[in-house]
TIGUFI-506332 format. One record per residue (C-alpha): residue number from 0; residue in one letter; x, y, z. Coordinates in pm, whole numbers. Layout:
<recs>
seq NUM type A east X north Y up Z;
...
</recs>
This chain:
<recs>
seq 0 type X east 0 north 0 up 0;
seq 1 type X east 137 north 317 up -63;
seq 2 type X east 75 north 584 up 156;
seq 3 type X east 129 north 968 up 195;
seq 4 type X east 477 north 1035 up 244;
seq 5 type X east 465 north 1298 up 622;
seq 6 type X east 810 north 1436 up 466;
seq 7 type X east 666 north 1527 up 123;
seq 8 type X east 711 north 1918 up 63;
seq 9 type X east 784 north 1985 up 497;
seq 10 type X east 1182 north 2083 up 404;
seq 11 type X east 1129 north 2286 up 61;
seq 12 type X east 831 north 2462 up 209;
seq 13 type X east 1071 north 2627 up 483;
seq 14 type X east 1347 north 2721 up 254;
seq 15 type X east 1343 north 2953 up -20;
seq 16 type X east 1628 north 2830 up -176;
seq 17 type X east 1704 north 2478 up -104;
seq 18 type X east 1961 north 2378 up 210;
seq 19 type X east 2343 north 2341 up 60;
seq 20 type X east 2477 north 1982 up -26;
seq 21 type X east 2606 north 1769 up 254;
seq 22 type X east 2861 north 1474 up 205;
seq 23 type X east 2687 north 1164 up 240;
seq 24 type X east 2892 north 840 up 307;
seq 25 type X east 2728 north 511 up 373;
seq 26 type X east 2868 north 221 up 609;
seq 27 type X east 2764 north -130 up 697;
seq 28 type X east 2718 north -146 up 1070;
seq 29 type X east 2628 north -454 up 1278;
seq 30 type X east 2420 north -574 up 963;
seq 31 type X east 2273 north -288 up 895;
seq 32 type X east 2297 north -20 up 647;
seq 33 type X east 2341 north 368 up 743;
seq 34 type X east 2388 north 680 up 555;
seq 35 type X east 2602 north 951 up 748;
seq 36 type X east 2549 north 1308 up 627;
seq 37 type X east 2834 north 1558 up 720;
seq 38 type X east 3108 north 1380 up 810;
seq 39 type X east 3356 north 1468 up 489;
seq 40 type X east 3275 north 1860 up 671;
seq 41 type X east 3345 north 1768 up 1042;
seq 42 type X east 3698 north 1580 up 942;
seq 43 type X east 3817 north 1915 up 787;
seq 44 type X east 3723 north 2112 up 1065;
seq 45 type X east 3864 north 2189 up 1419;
seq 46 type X east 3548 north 2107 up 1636;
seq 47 type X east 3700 north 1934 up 2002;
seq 48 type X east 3322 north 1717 up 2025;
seq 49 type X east 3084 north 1569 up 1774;
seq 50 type X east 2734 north 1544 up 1807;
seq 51 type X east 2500 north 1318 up 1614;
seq 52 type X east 2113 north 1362 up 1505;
seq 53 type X east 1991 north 1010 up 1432;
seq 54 type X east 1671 north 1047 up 1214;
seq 55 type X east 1403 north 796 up 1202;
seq 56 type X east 1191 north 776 up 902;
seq 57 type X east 781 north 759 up 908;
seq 58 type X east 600 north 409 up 836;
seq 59 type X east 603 north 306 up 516;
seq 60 type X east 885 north 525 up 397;
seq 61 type X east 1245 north 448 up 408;
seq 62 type X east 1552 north 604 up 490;
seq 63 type X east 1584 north 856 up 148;
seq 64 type X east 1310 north 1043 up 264;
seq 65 type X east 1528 north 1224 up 581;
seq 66 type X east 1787 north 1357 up 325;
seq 67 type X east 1622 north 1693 up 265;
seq 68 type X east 1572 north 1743 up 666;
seq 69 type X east 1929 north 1621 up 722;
seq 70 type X east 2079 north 1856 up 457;
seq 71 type X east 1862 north 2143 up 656;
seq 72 type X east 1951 north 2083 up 984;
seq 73 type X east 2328 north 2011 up 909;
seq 74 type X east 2370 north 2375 up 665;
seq 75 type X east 2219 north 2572 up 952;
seq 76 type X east 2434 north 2467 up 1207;
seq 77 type X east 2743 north 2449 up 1001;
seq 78 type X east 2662 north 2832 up 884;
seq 79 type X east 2685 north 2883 up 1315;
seq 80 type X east 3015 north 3052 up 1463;
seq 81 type X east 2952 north 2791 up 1735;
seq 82 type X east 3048 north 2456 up 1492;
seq 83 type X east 3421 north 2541 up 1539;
seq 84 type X east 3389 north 2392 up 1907;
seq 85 type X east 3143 north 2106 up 1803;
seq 86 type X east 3040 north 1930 up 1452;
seq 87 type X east 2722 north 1748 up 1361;
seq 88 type X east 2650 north 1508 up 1165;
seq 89 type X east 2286 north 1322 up 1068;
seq 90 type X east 2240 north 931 up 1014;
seq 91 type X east 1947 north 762 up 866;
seq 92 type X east 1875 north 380 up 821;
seq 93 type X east 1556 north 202 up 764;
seq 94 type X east 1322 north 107 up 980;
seq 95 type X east 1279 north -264 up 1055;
seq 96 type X east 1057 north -462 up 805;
seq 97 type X east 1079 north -68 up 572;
seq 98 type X east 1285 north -53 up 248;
seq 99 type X east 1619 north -273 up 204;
seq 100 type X east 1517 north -456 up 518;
seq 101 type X east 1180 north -528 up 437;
seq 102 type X east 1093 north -904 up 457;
seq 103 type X east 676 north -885 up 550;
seq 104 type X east 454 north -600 up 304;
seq 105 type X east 134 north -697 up 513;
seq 106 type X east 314 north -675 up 868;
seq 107 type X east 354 north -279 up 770;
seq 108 type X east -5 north -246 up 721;
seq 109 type X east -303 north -157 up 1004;
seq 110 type X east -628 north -369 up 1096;
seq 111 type X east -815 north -192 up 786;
seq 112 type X east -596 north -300 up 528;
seq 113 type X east -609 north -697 up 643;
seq 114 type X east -322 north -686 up 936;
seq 115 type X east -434 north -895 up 1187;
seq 116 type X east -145 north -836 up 1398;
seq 117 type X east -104 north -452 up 1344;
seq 118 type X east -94 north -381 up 1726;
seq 119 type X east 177 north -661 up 1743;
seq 120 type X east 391 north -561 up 1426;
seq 121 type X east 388 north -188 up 1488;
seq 122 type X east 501 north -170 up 1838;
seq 123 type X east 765 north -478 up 1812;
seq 124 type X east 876 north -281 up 1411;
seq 125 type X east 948 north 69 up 1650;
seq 126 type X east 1064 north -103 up 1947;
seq 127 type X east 1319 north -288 up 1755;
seq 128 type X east 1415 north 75 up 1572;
seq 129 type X east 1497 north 242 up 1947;
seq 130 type X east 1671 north -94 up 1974;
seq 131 type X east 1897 north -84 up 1642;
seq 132 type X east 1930 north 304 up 1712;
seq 133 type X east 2114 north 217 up 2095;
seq 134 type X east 2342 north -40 up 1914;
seq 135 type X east 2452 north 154 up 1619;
seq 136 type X east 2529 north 486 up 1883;
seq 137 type X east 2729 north 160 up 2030;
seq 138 type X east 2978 north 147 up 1750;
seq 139 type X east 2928 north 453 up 1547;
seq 140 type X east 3235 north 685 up 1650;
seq 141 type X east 3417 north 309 up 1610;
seq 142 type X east 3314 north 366 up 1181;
seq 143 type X east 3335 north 712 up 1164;
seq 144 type X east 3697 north 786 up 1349;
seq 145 type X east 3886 north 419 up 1336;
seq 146 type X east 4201 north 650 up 1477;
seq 147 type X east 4058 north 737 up 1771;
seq 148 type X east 4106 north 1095 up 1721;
seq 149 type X east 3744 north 1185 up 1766;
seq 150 type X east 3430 north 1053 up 1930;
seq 151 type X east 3089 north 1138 up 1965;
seq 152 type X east 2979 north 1313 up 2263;
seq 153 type X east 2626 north 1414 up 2214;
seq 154 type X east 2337 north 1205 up 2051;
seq 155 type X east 2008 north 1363 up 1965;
seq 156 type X east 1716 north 1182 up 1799;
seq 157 type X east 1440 north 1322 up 1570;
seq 158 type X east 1155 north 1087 up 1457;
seq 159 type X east 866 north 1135 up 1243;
seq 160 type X east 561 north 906 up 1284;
seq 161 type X east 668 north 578 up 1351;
seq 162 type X east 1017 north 731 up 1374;
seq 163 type X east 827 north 981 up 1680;
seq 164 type X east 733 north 691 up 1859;
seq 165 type X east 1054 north 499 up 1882;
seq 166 type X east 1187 north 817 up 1923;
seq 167 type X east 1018 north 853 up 2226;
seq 168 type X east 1138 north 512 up 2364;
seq 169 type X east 1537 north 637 up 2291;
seq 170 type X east 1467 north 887 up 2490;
seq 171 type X east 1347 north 704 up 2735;
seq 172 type X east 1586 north 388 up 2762;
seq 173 type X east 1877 north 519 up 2627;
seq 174 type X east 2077 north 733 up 2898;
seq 175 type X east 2316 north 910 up 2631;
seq 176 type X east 2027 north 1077 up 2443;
seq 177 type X east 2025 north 1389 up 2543;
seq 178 type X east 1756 north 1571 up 2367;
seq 179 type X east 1442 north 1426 up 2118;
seq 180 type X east 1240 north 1588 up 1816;
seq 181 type X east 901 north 1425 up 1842;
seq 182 type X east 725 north 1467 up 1547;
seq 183 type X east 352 north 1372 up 1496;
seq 184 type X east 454 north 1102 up 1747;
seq 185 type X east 267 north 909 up 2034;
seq 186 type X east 413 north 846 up 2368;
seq 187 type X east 101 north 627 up 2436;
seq 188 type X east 85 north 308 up 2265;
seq 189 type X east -215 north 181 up 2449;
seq 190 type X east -448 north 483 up 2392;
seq 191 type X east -321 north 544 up 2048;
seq 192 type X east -422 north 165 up 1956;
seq 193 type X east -751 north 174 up 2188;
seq 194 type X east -796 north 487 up 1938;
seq 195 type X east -745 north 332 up 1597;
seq 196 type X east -955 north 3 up 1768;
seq 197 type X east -1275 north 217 up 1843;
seq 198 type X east -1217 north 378 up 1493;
seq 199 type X east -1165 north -3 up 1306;
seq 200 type X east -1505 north -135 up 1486;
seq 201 type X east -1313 north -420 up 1635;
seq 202 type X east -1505 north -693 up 1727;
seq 203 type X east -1300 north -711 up 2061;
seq 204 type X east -1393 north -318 up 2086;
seq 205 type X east -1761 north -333 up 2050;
seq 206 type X east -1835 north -673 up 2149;
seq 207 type X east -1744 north -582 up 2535;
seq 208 type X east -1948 north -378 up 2793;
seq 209 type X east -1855 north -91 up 2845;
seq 210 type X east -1677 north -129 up 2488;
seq 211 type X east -1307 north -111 up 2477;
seq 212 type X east -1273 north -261 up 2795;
seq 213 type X east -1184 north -601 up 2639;
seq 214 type X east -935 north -473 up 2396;
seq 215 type X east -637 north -547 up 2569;
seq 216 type X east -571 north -927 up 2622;
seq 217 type X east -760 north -964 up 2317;
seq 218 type X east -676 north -1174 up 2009;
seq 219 type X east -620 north -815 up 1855;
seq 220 type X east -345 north -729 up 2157;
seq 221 type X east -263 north -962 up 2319;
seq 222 type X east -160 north -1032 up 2661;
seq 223 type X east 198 north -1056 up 2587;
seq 224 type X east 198 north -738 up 2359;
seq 225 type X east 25 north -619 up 2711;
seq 226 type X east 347 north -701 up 2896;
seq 227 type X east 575 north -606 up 2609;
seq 228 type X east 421 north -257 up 2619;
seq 229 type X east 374 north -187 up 3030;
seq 230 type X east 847 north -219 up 2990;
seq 231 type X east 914 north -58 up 2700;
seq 232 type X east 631 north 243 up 2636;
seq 233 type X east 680 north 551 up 2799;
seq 234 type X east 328 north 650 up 2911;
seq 235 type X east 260 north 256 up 3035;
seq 236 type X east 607 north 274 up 3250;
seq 237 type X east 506 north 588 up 3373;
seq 238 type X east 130 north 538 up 3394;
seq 239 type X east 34 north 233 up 3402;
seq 240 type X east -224 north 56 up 3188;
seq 241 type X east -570 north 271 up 3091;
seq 242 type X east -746 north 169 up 3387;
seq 243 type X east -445 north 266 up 3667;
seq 244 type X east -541 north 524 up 3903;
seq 245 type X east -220 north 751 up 3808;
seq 246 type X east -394 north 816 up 3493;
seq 247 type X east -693 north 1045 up 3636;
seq 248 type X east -383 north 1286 up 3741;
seq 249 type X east -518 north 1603 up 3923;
seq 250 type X east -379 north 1862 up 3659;
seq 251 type X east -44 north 1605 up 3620;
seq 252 type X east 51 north 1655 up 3971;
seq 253 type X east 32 north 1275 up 4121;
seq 254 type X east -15 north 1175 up 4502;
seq 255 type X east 289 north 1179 up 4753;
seq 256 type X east 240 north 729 up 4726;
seq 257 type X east 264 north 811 up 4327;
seq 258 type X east 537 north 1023 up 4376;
seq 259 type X east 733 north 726 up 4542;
seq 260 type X east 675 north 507 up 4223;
seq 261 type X east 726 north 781 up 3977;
seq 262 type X east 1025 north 992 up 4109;
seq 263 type X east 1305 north 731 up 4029;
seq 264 type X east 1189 north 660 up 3678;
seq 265 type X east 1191 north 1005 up 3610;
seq 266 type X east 1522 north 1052 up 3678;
seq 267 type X east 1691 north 754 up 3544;
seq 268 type X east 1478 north 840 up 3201;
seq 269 type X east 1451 north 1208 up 3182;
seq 270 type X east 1671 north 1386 up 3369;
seq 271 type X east 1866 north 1698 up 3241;
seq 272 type X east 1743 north 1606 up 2879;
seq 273 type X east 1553 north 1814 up 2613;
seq 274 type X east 1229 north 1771 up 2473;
seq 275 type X east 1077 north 1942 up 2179;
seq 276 type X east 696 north 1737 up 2103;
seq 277 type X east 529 north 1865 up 1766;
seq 278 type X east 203 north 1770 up 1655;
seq 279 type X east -61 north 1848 up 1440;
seq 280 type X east -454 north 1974 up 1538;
seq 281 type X east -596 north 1802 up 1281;
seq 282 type X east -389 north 1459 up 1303;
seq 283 type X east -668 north 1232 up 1278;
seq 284 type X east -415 north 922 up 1229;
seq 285 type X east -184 north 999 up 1538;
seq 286 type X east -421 north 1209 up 1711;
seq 287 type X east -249 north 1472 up 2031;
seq 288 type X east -508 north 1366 up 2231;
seq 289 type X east -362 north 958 up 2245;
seq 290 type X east -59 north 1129 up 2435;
seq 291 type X east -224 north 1418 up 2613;
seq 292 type X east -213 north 1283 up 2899;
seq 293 type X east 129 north 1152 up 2958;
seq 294 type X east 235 north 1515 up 2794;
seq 295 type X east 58 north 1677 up 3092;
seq 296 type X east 197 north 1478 up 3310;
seq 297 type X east 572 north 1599 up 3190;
seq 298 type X east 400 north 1943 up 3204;
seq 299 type X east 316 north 1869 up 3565;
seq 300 type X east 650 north 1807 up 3661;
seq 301 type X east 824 north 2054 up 3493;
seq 302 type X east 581 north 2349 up 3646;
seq 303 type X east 715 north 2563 up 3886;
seq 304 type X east 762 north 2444 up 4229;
seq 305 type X east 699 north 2060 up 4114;
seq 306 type X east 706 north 1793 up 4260;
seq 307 type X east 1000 north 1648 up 4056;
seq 308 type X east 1321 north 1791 up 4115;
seq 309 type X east 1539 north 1618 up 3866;
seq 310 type X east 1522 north 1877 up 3577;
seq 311 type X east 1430 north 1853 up 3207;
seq 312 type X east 1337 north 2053 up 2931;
seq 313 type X east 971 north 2006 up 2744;
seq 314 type X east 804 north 2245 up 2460;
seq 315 type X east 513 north 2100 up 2333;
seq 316 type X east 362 north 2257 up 2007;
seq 317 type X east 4 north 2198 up 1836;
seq 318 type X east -46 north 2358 up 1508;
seq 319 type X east -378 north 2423 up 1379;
seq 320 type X east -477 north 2298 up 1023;
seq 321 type X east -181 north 2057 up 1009;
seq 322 type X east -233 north 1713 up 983;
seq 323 type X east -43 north 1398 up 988;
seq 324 type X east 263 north 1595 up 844;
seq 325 type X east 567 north 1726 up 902;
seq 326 type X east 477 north 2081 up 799;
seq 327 type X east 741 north 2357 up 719;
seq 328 type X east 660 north 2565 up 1054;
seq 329 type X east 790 north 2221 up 1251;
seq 330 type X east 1105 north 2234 up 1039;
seq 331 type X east 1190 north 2591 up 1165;
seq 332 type X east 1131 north 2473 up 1498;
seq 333 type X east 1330 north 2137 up 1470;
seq 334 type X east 1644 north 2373 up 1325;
seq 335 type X east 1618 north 2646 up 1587;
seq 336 type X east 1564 north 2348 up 1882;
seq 337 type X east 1884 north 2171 up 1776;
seq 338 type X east 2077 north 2489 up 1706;
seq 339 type X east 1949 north 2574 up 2100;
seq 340 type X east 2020 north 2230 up 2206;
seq 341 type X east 2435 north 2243 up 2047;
seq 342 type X east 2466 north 2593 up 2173;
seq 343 type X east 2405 north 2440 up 2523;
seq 344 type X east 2693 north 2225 up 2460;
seq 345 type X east 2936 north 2475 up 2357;
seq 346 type X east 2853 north 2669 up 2603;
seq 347 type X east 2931 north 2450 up 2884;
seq 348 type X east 3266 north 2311 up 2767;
seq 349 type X east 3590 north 2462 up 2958;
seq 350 type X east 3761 north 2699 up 2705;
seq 351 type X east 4118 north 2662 up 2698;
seq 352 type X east 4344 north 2897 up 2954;
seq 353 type X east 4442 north 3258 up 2796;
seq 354 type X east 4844 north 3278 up 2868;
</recs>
């Protein structure tokens, strides 16, 4: 099936003149192949540190579909005064089961279009990208700078769609991301599929009484999907499953026992980190509303005088008439949030001593 590509027009719509070339060089890592953009630019250049914005495509698109939004992101900052004292570069790979690693057409597909196993595929496909995206920051700088002479410092992730939700789970799991672009992603895998159940007329939705409240542990997710999601999604770690009492959160400020649960997860997944959320009004496929919630809930402990301590960094936009899309306003925030996020950087490392 093909489907509307989220990336189609979102970088030449921001631009008036399109972003200047980068180098692109691709390597074979642990099985899989990448695409680096930049690096040709930071081995000619001074920079002390290297940062690196992993991109994750949207379903049913592969990897070739980033370029334009890596070639934007990489000629603004490398225009910056600042990428003396640190260098970016971008990598892309597909998705699992998307483009050169495609082995299943159906398993990309959703209940409408005959996918039995659409909750299944979809959250194991993303889960396994957060996964591959962890191993390849593993042994990148290993590829990239076999002397030693360099390594990479700083990893940021921006995902679009699918590529938002596994984004969200980097963030989450993986300690040495330090900042995420979520882009018409969902943090909630259970309310986003309850969503697209109610929507599908499931028989496992509207069968049950109230409906919906057999949906989970049914043939359509099932209960080891259940499991799979409460330890790897961020709104189930955090929340629970739909029916948990956290959920009804008093304006995102939980209870003092809540508190107890919630604090240390917090800080082992979020803290000191930078979060930029972008989403559309009008997304009817990954609707804001699936994540609201959890998003609140960050709100909540971010507000002044909260009740988490730890520290991190959350802007969460909505813009009106945009749907599922990456739309050109997002890509002016995406530039400007990882220009912010690498001027951070340079700002806190020691300059060398004036003699």
């Amino acid at each position: 099936m093909t489907a509307p590509n989220p990336m189609f027009g979102s970088v030449e719509g921001s631009f008036s003149t399109p972003p200047p070339p980068v180098s692109q060089k691709l390597f074979v890592v642990a099985g899989i192949v990448i695409t680096v953009y930049g690096l040709d630019e930071i081995l000619q250049s001074s920079a002390r540190e290297t940062a690196c914005l992993w991109l994750l495509h949207p379903r049913l698109q592969t990897q070739e579909c980033m370029a334009p939004l890596a070639a934007a992101c990489l000629g603004d900052w490398n225009r910056r005064e600042e990428k003396k004292s640190i260098g970016l570069v971008a990598v892309t790979f597909d998705q699992r089961n998307h483009g050169t690693r495609e082995v299943d057409t159906l398993a990309n597909e959703a209940w409408r279009s005959g996918n039995q196993r659409h909750a299944q595929d979809m959250f194991s496909i993303y889960h396994g990208t957060a996964t591959d995206t962890s191993l390849l920051m593993t042994y990148l700088s290993s590829y990239l700078f076999p002397s030693s002479d360099r390594e990479i410092g700083l990893n940021l992730v921006l995902g679009v769609s699918l590529g938002g939700h596994a984004a969200w789970q980097c963030l989450f799991h993986d300690p040495r991301v330090s900042a995420a672009i979520i882009v018409i992603g969902c943090p909630d895998y259970f309310s986003l599929m309850s969503d697209r159940a109610r929507l599908s007329k499931l028989p496992s939705w509207t069968d049950s009484s109230p409906m919906g409240t057999q949906f989970l542990g049914s043939p359509e997710f099932p209960a080891g999907l259940v499991k799979a999601v409460e330890m790897h999604d961020p709104a189930a770690m955090l929340l629970g499953r739909p029916d948990h009492p956290v959920r009804q959160l008093n304006e995102g400020f939980p209870s003092a026992v809540e508190q107890a649960t919630l604090l240390p997860l917090m800080r082992r997944s979020l803290q000191g980190k930078r979060i930029l959320n972008l989403s559309g009004a009008a997304d009817k496929l990954v609707p804001y509303e699936c994540g609201k919630g959890f998003i609140e809930c960050l709100k909540g402990a971010v507000a002044p005088a909260s009740w988490f301590s730890g520290g991190f960094y959350l802007k969460d936009l909505q813009f009106d008439g945009v749907g599922h899309q990456m739309s050109p306003v997002m890509v002016d925030q995406t530039i400007q949030f990882i220009a912010d996020t690498l001027q951070q950087t340079v700002n806190a490392v020691p300059t060398a001593p004036k003699i």
